[in-house]
C-alpha positions in Angstrom: -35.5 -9.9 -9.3 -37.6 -6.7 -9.6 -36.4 -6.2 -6.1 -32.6 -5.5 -7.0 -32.1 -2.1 -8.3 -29.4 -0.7 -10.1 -26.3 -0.1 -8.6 -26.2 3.5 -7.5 -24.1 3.6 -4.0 -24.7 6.5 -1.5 -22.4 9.1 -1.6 -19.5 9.4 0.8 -16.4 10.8 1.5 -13.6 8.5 2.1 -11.5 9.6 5.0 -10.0 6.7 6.4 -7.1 4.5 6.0 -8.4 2.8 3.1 -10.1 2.7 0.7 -10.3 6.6 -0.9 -12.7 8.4 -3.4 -11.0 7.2 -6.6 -10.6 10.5 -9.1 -13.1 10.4 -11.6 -10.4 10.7 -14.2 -9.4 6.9 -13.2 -13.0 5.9 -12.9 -13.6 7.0 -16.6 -10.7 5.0 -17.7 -12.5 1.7 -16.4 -15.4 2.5 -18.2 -13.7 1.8 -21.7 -14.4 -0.8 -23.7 -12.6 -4.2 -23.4 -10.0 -5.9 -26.1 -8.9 -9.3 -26.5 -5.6 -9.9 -24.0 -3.2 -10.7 -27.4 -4.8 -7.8 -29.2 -1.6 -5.3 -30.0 -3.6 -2.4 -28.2 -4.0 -4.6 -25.3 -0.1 -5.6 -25.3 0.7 -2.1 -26.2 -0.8 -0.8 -22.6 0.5 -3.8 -20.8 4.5 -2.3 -22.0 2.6 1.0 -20.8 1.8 0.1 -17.6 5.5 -1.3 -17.3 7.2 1.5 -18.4 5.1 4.0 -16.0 5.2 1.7 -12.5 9.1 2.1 -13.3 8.8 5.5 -13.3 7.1 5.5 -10.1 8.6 3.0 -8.0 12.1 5.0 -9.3 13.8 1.8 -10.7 15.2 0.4 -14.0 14.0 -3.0 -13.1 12.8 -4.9 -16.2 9.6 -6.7 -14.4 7.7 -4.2 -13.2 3.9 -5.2 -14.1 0.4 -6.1 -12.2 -0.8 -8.7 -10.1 -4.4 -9.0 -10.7 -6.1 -9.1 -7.7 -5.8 -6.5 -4.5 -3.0 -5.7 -2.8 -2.8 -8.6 -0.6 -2.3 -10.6 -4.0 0.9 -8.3 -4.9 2.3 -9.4 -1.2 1.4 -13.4 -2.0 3.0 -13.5 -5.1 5.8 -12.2 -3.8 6.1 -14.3 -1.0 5.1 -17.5 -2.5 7.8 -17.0 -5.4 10.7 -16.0 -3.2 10.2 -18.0 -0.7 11.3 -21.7 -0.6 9.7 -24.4 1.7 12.4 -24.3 4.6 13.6 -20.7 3.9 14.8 -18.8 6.9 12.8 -15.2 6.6 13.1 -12.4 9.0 9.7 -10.2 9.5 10.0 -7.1 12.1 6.8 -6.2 13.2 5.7 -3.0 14.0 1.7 -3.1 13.8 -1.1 -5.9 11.9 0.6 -5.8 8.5 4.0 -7.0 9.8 1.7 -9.7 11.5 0.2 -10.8 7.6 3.4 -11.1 6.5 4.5 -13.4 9.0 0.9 -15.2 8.5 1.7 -15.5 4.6 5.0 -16.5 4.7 3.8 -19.4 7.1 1.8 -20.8 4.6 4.4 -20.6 2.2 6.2 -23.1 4.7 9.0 -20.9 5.5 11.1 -21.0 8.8 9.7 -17.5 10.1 11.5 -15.1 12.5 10.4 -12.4 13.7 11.2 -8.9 16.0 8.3 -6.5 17.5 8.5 -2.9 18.0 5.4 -1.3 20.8 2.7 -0.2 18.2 3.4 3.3 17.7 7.1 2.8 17.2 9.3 1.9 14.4 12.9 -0.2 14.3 16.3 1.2 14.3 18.4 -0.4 11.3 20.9 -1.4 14.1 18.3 -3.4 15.7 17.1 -5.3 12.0 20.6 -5.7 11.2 21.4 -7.3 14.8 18.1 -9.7 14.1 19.5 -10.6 10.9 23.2 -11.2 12.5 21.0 -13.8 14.5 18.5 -15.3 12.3 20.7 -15.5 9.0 17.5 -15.2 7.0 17.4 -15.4 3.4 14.4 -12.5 3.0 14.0 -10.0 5.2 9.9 -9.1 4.6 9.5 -5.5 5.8 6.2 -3.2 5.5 7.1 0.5 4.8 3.9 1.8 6.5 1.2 -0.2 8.5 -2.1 2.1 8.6 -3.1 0.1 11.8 -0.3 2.4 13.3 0.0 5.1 11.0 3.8 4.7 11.1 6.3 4.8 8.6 9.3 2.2 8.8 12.6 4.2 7.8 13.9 1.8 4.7 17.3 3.7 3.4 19.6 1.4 5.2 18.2 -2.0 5.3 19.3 -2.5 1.7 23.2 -2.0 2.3 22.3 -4.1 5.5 20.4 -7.1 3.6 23.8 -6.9 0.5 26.3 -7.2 3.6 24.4 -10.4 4.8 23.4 -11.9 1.4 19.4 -11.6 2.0 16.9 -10.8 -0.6 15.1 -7.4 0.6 11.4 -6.9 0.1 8.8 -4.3 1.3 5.0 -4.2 1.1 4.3 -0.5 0.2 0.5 -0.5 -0.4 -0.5 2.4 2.3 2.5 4.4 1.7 3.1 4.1 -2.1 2.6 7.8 -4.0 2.8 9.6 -0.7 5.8 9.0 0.8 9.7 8.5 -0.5 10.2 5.2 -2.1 13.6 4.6 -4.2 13.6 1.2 -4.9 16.9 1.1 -6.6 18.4 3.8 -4.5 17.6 2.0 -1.7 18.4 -1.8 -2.6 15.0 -3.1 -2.8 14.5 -6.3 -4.2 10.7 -6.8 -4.4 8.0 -4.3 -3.8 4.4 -4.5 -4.0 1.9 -1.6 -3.6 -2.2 -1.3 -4.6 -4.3 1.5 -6.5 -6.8 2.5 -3.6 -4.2 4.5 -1.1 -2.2 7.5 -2.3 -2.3 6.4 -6.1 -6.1 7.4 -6.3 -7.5 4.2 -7.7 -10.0 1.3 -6.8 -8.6 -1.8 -4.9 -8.4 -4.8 -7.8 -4.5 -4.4 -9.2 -1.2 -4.7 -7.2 1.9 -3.4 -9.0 4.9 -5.1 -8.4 8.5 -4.5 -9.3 11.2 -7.0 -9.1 15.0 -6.7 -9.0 17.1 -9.3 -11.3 18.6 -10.9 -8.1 14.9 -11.5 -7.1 13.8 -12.6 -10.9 17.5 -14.8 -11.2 15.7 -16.6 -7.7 12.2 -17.1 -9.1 13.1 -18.3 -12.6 14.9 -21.3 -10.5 11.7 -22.0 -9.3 10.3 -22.2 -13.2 7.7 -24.5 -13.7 5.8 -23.6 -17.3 2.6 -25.6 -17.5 1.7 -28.7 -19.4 -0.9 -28.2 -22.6 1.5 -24.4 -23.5 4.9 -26.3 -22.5 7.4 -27.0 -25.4 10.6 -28.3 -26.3 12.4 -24.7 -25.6 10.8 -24.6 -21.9 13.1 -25.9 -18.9 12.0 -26.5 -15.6 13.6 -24.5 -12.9 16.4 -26.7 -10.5 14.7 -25.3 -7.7 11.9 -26.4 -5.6 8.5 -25.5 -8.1 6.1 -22.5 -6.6 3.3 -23.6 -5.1 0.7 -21.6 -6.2 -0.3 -21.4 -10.1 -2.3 -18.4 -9.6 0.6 -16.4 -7.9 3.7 -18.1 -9.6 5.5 -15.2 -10.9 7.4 -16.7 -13.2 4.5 -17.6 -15.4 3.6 -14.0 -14.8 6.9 -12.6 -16.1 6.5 -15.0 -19.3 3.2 -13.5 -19.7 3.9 -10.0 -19.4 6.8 -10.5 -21.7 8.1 -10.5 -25.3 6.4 -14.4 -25.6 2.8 -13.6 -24.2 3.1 -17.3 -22.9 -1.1 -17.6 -21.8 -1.0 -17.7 -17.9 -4.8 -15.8 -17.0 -6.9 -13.5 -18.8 -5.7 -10.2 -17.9 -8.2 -7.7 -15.8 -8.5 -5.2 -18.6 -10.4 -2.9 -16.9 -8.3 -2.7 -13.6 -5.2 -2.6 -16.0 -6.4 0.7 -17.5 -7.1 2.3 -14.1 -4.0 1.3 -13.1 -2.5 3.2 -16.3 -4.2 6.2 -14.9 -3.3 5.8 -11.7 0.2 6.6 -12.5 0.0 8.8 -15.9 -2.0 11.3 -13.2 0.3 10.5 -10.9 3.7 11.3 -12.9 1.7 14.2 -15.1 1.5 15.8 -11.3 5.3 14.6 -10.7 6.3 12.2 -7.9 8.0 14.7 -5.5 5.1 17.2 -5.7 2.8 14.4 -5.0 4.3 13.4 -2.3 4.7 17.1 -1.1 0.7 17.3 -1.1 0.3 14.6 1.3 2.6 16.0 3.5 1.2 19.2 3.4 -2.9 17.8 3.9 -1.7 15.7 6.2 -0.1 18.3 8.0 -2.8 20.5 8.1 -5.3 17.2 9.5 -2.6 17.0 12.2 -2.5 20.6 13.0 -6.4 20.7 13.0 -6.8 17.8 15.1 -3.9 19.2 17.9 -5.9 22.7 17.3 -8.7 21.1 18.7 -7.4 19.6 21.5 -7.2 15.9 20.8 -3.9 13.7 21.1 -2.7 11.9 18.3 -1.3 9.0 18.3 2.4 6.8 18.2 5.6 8.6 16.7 5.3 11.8 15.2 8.8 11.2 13.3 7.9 8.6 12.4 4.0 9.2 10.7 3.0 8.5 7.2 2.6 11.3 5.6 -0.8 10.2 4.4 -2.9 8.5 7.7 -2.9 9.8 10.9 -4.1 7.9 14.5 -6.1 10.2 16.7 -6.7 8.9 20.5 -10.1 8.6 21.4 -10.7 10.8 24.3 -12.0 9.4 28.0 -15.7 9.2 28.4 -16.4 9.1 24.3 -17.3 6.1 22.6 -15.0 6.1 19.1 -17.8 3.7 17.1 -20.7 5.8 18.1 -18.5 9.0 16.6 -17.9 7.0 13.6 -21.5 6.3 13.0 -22.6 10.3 13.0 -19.8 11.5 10.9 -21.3 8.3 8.6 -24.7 9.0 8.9 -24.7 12.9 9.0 -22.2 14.4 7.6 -21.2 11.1 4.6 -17.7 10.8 6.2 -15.9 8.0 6.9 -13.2 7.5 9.0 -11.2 4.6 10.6 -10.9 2.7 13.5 -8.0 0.2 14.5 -6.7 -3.2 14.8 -5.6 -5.6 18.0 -4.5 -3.5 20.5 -5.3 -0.4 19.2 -9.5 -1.3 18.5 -11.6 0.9 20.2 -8.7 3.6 21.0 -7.7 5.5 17.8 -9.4 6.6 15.0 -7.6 6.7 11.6 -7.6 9.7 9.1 -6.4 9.0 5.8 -5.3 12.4 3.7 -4.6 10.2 0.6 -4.6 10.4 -3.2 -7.9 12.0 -4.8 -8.9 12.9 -1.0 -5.5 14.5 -0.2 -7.2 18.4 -0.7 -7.7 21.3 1.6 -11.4 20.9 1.4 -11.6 17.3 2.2 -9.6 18.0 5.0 -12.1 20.9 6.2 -15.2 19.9 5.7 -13.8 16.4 8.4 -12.4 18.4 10.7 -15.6 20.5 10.9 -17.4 17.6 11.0 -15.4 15.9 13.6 -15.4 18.8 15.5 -19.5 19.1 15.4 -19.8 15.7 16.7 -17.4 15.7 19.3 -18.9 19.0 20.5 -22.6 17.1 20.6 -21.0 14.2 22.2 -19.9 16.6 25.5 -16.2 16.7 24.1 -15.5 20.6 23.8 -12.7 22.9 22.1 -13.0 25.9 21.3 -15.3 26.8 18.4 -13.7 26.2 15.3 -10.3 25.9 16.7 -9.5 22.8 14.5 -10.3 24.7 11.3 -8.1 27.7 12.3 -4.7 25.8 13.7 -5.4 23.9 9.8 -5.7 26.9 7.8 -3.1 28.7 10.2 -1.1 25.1 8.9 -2.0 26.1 5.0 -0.9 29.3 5.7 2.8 28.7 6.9 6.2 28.9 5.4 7.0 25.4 3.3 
């Protein structure tokens, strides 16, 4: 055992798609000291939490609260709540994550459909509403923005859509959530889930989730309330029970809510992070945060054009917050990866599928979304690539992304 040291990880500057250097602010948060999960401080930032993920996702929903577990957890729960063994669900798939949903809902033994866009592209609402003419789904499972494309799926109109053909309307937000637009109520969301470690500056470990009323009214006729906390006032849902205890939002809600009905032992310190997470967040103000990702990831795109390379899918269509950059003939992408790693302590991405081995992925996100983050890796970049045989001119990236700093909002 004298062999293991104490934790004390190299450091590095997180510039891909996922995870990001969490702020030290929310680090310092985790560090405080636990409390029992019925003790009123405890409860008191539980409400907390609820009240400030409203704020965030822009919604009056009442159940608005954490998943523990990473983001992947928010998107089960979801799934495994709303959906019923047989359900008809709708996925369109524009890059991996479209391909997990369609993977989870599977295993929630739903009746999946689903419509692909060419990586790099995104889907018309007349084409989603068309599919859904079709398929007469009862959820339409959508991802905002997939990282493994670094596009962004326009949502604004798939909610009117989804209330015209009476289908529940849900969206998995965790790469675009902080840095992009999201109005959930605006926009006729009925389920979102998100995570801490993209825009919102946190560790992974907590999925926020809000839920609308027509999505709770549909989960509580799923209620199954276990045996040994059970009473007399407790009915079982008329629906079809949820098949996962862990993920069963319904116990969730009850434990989150004026009863405290025991479900699991709340993750304390991922719950204050979270808390941090968006009190930074909504201290900074939502539309200015999302105006800082679009600005330094403006300026990565600007730098990366300046220095000759092409990026990658869209451009109308990119998350504000990751960008794909095509790896150029004749250079090997992993072996670029490994000296900006090993030399300069940055990391950036590489893809999925079809894309593995093509792009690279820069992520401009939460505590890493600042002008010197995004110098010091297109220097770096640019260092490498010019040892590799790739030339630009000298320091053209740096210029075209302060020349990008520089210009009119």
């Amino acid at each position: 055992m004298a062999n293991f040291d104490q934790i004390n990880p190299p450091h590095r500057l997180l510039m891909g798609p996922g995870p990001i250097n969490a702020d030290p602010r929310v680090l310092r948060a985790m560090a405080s000291q636990l409390l029992g999960q019925y003790d009123p401080a405890m409860t008191g930032y539980m409400n907390e939490v609820m009240a400030l993920y409203r704020a965030l996702f822009r919604t009056e929903n009442r159940w608005t609260l954490l998943v523990d577990g990473t983001s992947r957890a928010g998107i089960e729960a979801v799934l495994v709540s709303a959906i019923r063994p047989g359900d008809k669900v709708l996925v369109p798939v524009f890059g991996r994550f479209g391909h997990l949903l369609c993977e989870i809902a599977r295993r929630c033994r739903a009746d999946v459909h689903s419509i692909e866009a060419p990586w790099g592209e995104v889907f018309s609402p007349e084409a989603i509403e068309d599919a859904i003419k079709r398929v007469r789904p009862r959820v339409l499972l959508t991802v905002q923005g997939d990282t493994s494309t670094t596009m962004l799926q326009p949502l604004e109109q798939l909610g009117d859509i989804c209330r015209r053909h009476d289908v529940l309307f849900y969206s998995d937000a965790t790469a675009s959530f902080g840095g992009n637009p999201l109005e959930t109520d605006a926009w006729g969301l009925d389920a979102v889930s998100a995570g801490l470690q993209k825009c919102l500056g946190g560790p992974s470990g907590s999925a926020p989730v809000t839920l609308s009323p027509r999505c709770e009214a549909s989960i509580r006729r799923r209620a199954c309330v276990e045996a040994g906390i059970r009473t007399a006032e407790h009915r079982q849902g008329e629906d079809e029970m949820i098949y996962s205890n862990y993920f069963d939002l319904g116990m969730i809600m009850d434990y989150w809510g004026p009863e405290r009905l025991n479900h699991h032992t709340e993750a304390t310190s991922m719950l204050f992070a979270a808390r941090e997470c968006a009190r930074l967040l909504l201290a900074e103000g939502i539309d200015a945060a999302i105006a800082r990702h679009k600005l330094h990831g403006g300026a990565m795109l600007a730098g990366i054009r300046g220095m000759g390379l092409e990026v990658f899918g869209d451009m109308r269509h990119k998350m504000n917050n990751v960008l794909g950059v095509v790896i150029p003939p004749g250079i090997a992408g992993e072996q670029v990866r490994q000296m900006m790693l090993n030399d300069f302590a940055i990391e950036i991405g590489t893809s999925f599928g079809p894309l593995h081995g093509k792009i690279w992925r820069i992520g401009t996100m939460g505590y890493n979304a600042r002008k010197d983050c995004v110098m010091q890796t297109l220097g770096a970049l640019e260092g490498v690539l010019h040892r590799l045989g790739f030339v630009s001119p000298q320091g053209a990236g740096l210029q075209a992304a302060w020349d990008s700093y520089g210009a009119p909002a």
